[in-house]
Structures are given as structure tokens and as C-alpha cells.
PDB file as gemmi writes it, atoms N, CA and C in Angstrom:
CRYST1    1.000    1.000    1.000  90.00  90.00  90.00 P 1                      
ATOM      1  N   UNK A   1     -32.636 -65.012  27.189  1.00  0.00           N  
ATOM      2  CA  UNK A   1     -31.854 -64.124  26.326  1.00  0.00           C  
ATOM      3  C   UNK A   1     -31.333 -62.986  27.190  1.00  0.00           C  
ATOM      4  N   UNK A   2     -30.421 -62.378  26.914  1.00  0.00           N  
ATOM      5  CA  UNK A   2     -29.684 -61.537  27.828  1.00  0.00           C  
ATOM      6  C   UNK A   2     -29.531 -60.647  26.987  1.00  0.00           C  
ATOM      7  N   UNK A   3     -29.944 -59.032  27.758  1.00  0.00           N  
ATOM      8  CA  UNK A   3     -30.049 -57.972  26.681  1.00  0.00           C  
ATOM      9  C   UNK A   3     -29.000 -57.033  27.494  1.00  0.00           C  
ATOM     10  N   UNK A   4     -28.226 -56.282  26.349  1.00  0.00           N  
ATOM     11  CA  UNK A   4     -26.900 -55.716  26.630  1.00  0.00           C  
ATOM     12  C   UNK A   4     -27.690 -54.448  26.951  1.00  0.00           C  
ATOM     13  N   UNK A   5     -26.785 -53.371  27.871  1.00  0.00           N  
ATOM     14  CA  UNK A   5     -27.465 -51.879  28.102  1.00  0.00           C  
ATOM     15  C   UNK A   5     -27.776 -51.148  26.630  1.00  0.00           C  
ATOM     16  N   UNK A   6     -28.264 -49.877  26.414  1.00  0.00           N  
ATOM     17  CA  UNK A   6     -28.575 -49.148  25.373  1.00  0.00           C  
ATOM     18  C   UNK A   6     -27.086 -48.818  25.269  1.00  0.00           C  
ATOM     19  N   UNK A   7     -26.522 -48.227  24.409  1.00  0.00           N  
ATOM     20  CA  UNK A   7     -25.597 -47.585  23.849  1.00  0.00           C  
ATOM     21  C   UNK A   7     -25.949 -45.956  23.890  1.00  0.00           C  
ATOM     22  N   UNK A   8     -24.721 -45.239  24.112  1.00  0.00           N  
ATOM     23  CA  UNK A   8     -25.358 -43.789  24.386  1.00  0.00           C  
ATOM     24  C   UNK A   8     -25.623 -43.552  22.713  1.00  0.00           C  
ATOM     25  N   UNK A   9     -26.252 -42.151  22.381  1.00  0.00           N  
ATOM     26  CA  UNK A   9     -26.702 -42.052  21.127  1.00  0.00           C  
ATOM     27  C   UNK A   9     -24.901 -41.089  20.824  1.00  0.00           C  
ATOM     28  N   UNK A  10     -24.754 -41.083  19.188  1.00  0.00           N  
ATOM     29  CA  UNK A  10     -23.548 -40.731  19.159  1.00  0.00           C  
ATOM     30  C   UNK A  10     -23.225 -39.089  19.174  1.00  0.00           C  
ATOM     31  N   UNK A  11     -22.423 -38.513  18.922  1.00  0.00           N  
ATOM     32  CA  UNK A  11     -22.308 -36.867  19.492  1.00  0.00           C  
ATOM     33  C   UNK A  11     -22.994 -36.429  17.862  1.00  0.00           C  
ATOM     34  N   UNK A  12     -23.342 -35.432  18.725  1.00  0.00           N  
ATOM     35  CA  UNK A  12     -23.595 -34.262  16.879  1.00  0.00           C  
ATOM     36  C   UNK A  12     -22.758 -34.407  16.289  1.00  0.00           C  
ATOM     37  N   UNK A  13     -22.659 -33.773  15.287  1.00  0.00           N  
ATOM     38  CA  UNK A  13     -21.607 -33.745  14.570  1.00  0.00           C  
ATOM     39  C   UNK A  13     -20.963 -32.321  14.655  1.00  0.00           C  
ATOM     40  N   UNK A  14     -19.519 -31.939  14.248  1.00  0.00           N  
ATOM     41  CA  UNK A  14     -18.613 -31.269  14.757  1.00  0.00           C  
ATOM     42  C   UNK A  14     -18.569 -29.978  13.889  1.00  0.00           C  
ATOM     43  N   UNK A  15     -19.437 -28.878  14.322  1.00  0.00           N  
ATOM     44  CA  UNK A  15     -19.695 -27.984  13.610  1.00  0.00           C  
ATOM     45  C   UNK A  15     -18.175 -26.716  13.359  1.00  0.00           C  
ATOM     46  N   UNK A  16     -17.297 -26.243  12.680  1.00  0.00           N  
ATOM     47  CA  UNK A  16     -16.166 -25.720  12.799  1.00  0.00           C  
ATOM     48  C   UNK A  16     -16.282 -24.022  11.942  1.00  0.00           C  
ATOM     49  N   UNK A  17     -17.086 -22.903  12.454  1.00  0.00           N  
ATOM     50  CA  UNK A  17     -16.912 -21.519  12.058  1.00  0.00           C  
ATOM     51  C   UNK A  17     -15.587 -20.988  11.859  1.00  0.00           C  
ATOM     52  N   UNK A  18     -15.524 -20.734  10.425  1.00  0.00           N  
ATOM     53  CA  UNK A  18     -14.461 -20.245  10.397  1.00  0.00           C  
ATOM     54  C   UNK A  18     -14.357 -18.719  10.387  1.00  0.00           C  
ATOM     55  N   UNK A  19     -13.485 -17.588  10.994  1.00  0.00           N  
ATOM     56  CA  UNK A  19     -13.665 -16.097  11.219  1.00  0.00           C  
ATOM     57  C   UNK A  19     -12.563 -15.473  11.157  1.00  0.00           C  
ATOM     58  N   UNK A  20     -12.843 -14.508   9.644  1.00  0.00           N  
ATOM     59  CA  UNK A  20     -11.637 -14.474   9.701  1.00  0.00           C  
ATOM     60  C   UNK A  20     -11.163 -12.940  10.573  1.00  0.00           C  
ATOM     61  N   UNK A  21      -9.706 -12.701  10.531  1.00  0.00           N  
ATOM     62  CA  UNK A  21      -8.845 -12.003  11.933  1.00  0.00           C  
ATOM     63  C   UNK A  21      -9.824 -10.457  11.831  1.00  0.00           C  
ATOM     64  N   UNK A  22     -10.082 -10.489  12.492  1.00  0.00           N  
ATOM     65  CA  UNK A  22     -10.652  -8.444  12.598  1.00  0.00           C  
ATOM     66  C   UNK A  22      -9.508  -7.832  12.424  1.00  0.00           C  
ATOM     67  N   UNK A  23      -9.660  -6.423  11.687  1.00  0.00           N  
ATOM     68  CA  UNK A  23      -8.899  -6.032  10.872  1.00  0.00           C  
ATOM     69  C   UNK A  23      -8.807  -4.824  12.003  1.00  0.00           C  
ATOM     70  N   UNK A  24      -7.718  -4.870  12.585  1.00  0.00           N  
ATOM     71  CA  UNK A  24      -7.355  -3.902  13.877  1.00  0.00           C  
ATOM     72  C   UNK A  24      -7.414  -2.173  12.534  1.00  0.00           C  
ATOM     73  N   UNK A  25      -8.016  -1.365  13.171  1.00  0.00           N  
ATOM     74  CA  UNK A  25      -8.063  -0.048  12.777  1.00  0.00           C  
ATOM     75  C   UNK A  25      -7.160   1.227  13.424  1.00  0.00           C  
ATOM     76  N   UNK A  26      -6.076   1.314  12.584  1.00  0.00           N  
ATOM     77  CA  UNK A  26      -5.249   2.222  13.355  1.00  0.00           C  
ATOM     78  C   UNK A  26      -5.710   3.753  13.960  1.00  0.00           C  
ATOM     79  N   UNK A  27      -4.910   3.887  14.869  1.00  0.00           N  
ATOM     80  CA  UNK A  27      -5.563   4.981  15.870  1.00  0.00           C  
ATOM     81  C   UNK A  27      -5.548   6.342  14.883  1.00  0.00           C  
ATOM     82  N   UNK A  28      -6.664   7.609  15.437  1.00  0.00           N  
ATOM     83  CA  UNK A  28      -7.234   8.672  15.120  1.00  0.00           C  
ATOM     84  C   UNK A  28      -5.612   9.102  14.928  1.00  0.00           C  
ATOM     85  N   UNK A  29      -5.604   9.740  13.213  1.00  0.00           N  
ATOM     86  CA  UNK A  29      -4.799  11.348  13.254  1.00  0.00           C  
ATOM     87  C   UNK A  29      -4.543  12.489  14.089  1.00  0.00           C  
ATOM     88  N   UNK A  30      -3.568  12.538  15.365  1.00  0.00           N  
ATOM     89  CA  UNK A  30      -4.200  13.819  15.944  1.00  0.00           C  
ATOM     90  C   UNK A  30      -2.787  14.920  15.512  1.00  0.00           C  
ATOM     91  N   UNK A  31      -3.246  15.851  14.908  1.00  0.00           N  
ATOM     92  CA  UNK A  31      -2.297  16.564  14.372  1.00  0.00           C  
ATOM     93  C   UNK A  31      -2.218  18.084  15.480  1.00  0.00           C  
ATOM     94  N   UNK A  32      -1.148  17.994  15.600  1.00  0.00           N  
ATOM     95  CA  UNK A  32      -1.338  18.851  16.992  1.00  0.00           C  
ATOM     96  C   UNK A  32      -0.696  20.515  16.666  1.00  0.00           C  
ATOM     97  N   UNK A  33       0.048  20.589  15.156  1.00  0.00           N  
ATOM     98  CA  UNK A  33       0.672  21.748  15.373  1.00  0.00           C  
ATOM     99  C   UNK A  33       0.023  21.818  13.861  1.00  0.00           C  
ATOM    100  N   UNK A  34      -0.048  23.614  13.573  1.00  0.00           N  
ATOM    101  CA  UNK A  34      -0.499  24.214  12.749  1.00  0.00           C  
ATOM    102  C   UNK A  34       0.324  23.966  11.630  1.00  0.00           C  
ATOM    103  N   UNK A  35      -0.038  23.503  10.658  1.00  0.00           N  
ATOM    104  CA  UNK A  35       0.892  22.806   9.419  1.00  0.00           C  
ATOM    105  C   UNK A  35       2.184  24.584   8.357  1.00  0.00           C  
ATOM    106  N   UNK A  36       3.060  24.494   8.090  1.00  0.00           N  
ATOM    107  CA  UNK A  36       3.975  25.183   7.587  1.00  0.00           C  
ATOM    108  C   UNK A  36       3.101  25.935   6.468  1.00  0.00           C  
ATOM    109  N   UNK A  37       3.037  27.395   6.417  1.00  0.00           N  
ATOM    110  CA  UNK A  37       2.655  28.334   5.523  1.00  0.00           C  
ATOM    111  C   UNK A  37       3.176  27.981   4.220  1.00  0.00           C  
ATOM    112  N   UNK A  38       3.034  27.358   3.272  1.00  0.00           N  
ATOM    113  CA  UNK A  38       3.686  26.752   1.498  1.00  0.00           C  
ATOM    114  C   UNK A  38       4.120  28.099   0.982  1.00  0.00           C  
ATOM    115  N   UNK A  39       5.526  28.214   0.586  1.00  0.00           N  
ATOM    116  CA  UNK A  39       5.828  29.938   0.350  1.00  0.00           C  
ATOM    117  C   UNK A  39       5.527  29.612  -1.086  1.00  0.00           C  
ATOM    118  N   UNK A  40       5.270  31.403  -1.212  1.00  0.00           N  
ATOM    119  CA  UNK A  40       4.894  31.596  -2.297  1.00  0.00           C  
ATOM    120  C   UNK A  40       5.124  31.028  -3.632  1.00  0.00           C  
ATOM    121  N   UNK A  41       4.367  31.414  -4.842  1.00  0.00           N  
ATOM    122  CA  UNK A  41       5.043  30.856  -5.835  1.00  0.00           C  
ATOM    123  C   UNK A  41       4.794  32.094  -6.681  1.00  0.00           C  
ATOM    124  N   UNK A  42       6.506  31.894  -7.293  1.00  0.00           N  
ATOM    125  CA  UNK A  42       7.052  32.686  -7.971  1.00  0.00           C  
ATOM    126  C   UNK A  42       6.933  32.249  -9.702  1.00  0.00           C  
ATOM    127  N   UNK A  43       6.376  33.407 -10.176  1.00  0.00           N  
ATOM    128  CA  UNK A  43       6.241  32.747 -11.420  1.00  0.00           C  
ATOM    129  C   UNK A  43       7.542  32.642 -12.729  1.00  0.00           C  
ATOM    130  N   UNK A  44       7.449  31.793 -13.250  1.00  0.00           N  
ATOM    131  CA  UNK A  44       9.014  31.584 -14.023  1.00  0.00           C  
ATOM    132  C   UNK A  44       9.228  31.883 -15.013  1.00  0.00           C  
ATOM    133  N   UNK A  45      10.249  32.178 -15.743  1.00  0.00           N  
ATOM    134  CA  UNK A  45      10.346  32.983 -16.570  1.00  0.00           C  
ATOM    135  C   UNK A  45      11.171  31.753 -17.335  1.00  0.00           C  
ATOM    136  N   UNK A  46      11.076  31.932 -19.061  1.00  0.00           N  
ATOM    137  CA  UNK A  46      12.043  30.816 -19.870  1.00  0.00           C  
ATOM    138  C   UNK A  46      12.980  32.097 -20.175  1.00  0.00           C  
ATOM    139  N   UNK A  47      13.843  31.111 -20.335  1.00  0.00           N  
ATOM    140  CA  UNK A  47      15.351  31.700 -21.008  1.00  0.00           C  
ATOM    141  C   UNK A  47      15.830  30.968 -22.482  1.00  0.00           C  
ATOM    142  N   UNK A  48      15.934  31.333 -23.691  1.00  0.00           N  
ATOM    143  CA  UNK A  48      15.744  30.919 -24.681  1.00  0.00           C  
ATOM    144  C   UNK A  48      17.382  31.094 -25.011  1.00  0.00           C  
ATOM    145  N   UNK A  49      18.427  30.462 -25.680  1.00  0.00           N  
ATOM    146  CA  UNK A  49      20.021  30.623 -25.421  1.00  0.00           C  
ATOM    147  C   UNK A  49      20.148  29.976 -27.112  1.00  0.00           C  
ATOM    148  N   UNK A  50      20.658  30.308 -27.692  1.00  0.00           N  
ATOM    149  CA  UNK A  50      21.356  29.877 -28.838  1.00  0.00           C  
ATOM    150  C   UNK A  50      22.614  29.371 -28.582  1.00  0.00           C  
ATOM    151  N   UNK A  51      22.751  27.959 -28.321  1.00  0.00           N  
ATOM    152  CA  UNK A  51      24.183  27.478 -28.314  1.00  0.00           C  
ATOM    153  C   UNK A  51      25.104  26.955 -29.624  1.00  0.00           C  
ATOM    154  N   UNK A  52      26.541  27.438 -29.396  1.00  0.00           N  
ATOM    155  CA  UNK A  52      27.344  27.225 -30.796  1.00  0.00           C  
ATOM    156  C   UNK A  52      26.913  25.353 -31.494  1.00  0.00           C  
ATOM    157  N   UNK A  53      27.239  25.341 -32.806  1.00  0.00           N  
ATOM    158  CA  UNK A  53      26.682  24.049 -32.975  1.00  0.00           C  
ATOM    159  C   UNK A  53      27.608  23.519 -32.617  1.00  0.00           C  
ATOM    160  N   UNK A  54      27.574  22.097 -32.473  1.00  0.00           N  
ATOM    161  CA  UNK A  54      28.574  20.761 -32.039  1.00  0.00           C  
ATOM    162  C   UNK A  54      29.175  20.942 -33.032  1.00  0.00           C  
ATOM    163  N   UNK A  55      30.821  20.523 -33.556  1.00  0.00           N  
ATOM    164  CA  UNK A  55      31.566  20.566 -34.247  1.00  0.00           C  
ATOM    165  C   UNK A  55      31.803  19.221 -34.662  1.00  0.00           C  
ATOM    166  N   UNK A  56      31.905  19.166 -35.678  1.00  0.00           N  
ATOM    167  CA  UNK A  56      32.032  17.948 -36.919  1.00  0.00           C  
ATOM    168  C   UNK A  56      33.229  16.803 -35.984  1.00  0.00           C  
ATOM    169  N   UNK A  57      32.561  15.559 -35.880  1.00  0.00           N  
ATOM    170  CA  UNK A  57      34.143  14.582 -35.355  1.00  0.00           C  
ATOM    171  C   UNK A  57      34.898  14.943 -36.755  1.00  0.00           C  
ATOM    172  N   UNK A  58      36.385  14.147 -36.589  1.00  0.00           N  
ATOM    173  CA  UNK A  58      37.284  13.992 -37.116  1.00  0.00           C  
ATOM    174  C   UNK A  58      36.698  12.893 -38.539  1.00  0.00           C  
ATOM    175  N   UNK A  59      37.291  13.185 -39.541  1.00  0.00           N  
ATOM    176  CA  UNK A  59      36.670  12.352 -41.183  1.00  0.00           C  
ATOM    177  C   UNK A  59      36.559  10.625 -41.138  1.00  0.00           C  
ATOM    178  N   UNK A  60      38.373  10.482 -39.715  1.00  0.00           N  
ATOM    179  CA  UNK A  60      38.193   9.192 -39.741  1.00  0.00           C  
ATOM    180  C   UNK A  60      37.293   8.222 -39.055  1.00  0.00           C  
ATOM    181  N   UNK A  61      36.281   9.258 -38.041  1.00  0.00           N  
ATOM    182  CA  UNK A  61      35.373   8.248 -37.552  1.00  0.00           C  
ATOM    183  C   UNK A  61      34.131   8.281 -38.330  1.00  0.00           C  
ATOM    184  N   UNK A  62      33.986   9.110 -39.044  1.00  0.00           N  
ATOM    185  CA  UNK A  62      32.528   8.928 -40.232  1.00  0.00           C  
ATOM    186  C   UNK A  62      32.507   8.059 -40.799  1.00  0.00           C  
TER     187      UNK A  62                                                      
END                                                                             
């Protein structure tokens, strides 16, 4: 009887991690100049106006 060589044993099996993208972190705030003084606030006053009334259209578009 004639015996054939061993056969290699077969590969692992094909393990596949999936990762997801690193989330790039944008660079440090560097604020370099002293930010604008917010001018003042002025407090407001209402103005209350009596305007003439609207005047009647014409009879023929009623």
C-alpha cells in the first residue's frame, strides 16, 4: 500500500477588526488679541404716535 504525505493542516480562520476612523481633534483656540470693549447700552425709550385713520376705499370696491 502506498501512503501519500500528510497534508498541511488548513490556515485559521480569517479574523477581520473592524476600527472605526479616529476622529482628528481640531487644534487649541489661541486667541491672541484682547477681544473689543461691547459699548454701552443705552436705555430706550418708546414713542407712542397717534396716526390719522386709513381712509375708507372707494363704495365700488366694498
Amino acid at each position: 500500500i502506498e501512503k501519500r504525505p500528510d497534508q498541511p493542516p488548513p490556515p485559521s480562520p480569517l479574523v477581520i477588526h473592524e476600527h472605526q476612523p479616529a476622529v482628528s481633534t481640531p487644534p487649541p483656540l489661541i486667541i491672541r488679541e484682547r477681544p473689543p470693549v461691547p459699548p454701552l447700552r443705552v436705555p430706550s425709550e418708546t414713542i407712542t404716535r397717534w396716526l390719522p385713520p386709513v381712509p375708507l376705499p372707494p363704495r365700488s370696491l366694498v
